[in-house]
SETIDO-318614 format. One record per residue (C-alpha): x, y, z; residue in one letter. Coordinates in steps of 0.25 Angstrom, whole numbers, plus 2048, in hexadecimal, padded with zeros to 3 digits. Example, Ala and Ser with C-alpha at 12.3 -4.5 7.8 and 13.67 -1.06 7.14 Angstrom:
residues 2
8317EE81FA
8377FC81DS
This chain:
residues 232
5DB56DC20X
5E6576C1AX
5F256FC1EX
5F3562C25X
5FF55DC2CX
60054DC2FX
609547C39X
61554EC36X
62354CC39X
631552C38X
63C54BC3EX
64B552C3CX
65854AC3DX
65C53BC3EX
65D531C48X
65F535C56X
65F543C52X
651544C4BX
64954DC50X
63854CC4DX
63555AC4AX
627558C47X
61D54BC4DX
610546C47X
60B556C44X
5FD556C3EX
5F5562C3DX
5EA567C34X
5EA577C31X
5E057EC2AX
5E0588C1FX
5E1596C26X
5E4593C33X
5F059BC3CX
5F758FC41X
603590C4CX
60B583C4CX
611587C5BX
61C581C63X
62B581C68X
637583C62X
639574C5CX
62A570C5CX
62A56CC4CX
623579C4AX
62C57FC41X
62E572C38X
61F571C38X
61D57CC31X
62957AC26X
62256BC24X
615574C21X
61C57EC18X
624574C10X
630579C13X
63356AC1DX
63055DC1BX
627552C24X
62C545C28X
621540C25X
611545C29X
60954DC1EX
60755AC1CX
5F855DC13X
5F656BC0EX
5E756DC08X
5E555EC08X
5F455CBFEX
601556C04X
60D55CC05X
61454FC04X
60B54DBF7X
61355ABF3X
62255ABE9X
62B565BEBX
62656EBE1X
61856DBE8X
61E570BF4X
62657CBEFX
61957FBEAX
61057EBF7X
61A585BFFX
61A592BF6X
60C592BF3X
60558FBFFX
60D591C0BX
61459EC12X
61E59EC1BX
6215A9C26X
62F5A7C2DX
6365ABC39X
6415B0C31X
6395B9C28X
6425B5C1CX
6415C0C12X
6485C3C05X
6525CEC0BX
6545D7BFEX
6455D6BFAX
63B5E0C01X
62F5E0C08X
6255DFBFDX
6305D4BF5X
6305CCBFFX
6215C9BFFX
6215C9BF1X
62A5BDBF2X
61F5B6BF8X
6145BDBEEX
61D5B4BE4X
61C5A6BE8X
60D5A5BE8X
6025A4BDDX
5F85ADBE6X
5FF5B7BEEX
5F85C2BF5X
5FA5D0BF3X
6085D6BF8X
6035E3BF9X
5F85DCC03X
6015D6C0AX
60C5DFC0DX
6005E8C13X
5FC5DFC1CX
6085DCC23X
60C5EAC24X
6185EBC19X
6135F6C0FX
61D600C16X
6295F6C16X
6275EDC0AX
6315F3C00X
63A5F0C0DX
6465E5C0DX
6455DBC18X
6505E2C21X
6495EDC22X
63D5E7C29X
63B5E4C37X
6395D5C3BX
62B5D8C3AX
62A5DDC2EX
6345D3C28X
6295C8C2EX
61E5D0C28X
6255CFC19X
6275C0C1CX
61A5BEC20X
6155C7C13X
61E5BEC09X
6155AFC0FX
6085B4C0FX
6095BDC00X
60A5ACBFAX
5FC5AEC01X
60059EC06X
5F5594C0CX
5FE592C18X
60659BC1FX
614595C25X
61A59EC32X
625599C3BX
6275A2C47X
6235AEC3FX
6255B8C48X
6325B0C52X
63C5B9C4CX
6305C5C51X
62D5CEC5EX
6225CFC64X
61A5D9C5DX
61E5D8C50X
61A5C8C52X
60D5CBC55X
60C5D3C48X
6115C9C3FX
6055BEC45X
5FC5C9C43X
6015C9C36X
6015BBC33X
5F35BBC3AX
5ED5C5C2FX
5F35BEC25X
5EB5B1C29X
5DF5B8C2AX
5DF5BFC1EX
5E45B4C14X
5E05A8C1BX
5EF5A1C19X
5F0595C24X
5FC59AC2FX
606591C35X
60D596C3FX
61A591C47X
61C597C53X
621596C60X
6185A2C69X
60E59BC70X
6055A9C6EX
6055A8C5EX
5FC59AC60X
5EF5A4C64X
5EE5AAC58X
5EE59CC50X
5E1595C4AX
5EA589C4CX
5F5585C57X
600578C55X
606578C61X
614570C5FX
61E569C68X
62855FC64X
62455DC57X
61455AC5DX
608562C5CX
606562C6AX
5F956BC69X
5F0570C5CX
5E5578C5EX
5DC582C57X
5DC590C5EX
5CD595C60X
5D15A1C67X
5DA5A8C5EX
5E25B5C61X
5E85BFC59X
5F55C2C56X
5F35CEC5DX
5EF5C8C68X
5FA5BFC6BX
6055C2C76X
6105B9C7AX
């Protein structure tokens, strides 16, 4: 097993504002799996995938990545796991503004001791044409395309994405799970996928379906679709 999540929990605030976030999660993911964590506005999706990616902290629960603890981890470990083995693909695509195409992927190149080929990987997603380009030049799209170049260059074991394509229309969303589909295929990275579009769950090795901070449903999906064959 990959990663391991034992009965987590997440509570914000104190007192009679308290709100648990998060109750009793366990789960087990393996390595190169597509996995959508699915659910609600307010289901603990979100914050489950920040306690995953390091970037939040449990209450209490653990979290086992290739049989290690995070809990087991100082901060420099942490830092260290974060930018070494994981990549995070946002909303809000979050690039450098006065750095091109191709420099903004190259940022990403940086952090990691094994990164793929640049080259490669602006070819894939369809950037040769654009990557001497700035940011505000680019459709959302493409913006989403660069992001998505800049966390899969680290060549991470787990990919990290939190509503990738919420801020996208139709079309262009369905381009951008194609893209994240290729990219699982072709470099086995493990995908984790926060969403809210019930359709995205059929093209997932592994659904989590989250409500109220409960899995309220986890199942392996033996009758997988494509990204191109979703419709919602």
């Amino acid at each position: 097993m990959q990663l391991e999540l034992q009965n987590i929990k997440k509570s914000y605030g104190e007192g009679g504002s308290r709100i648990e976030v998060l109750k009793d999660i366990s789960l087990g993911i393996e390595q190169g799996e597509f996995v959508v964590l699915l659910g609600p506005s307010g289901s603990g999706k979100s914050t489950l995938l920040n306690i995953i990616g390091g970037i939040d902290n449990a209450d209490s629960g653990k979290i086992v990545i290739r049989g290690k603890s995070m809990a087991d981890m100082d901060e420099k470990a942490l830092t260290s796991y974060r930018r070494e083995h994981l990549g995070y693909i946002f909303q809000m695509y979050n690039l450098i503004p006065n750095l091109t195409v191709r420099e903004n992927i190259e940022v990403g190149a940086y952090l990691s001791h094994n990164p793929l080929n640049i080259d490669e990987i602006i070819e894939i997603l369809g950037l040769k044409e654009h990557q001497n380009k700035l940011p505000s030049q680019l459709s959302g799209g493409q913006q989403q395309r660069c992001a998505i170049g800049r966390a899969i260059v680290k060549n991470p074991d787990i990919l990290l994405c939190d509503e990738p394509t919420g801020a996208l229309d139709y079309n262009t969303s369905k381009e951008i799970l194609a893209l994240i589909e290729q990219v699982n295929q072709k470099y086995g990275n493990t995908v984790i996928m926060v969403t809210h579009n019930d359709a995205i769950k059929n093209m997932a090795d592994f659904v989590v379906k989250l409500r109220d901070g409960v899995i309220r449903k986890s199942y392996r999906n033996e009758n997988k679709m494509t990204a191109e064959e979703l419709d919602w």
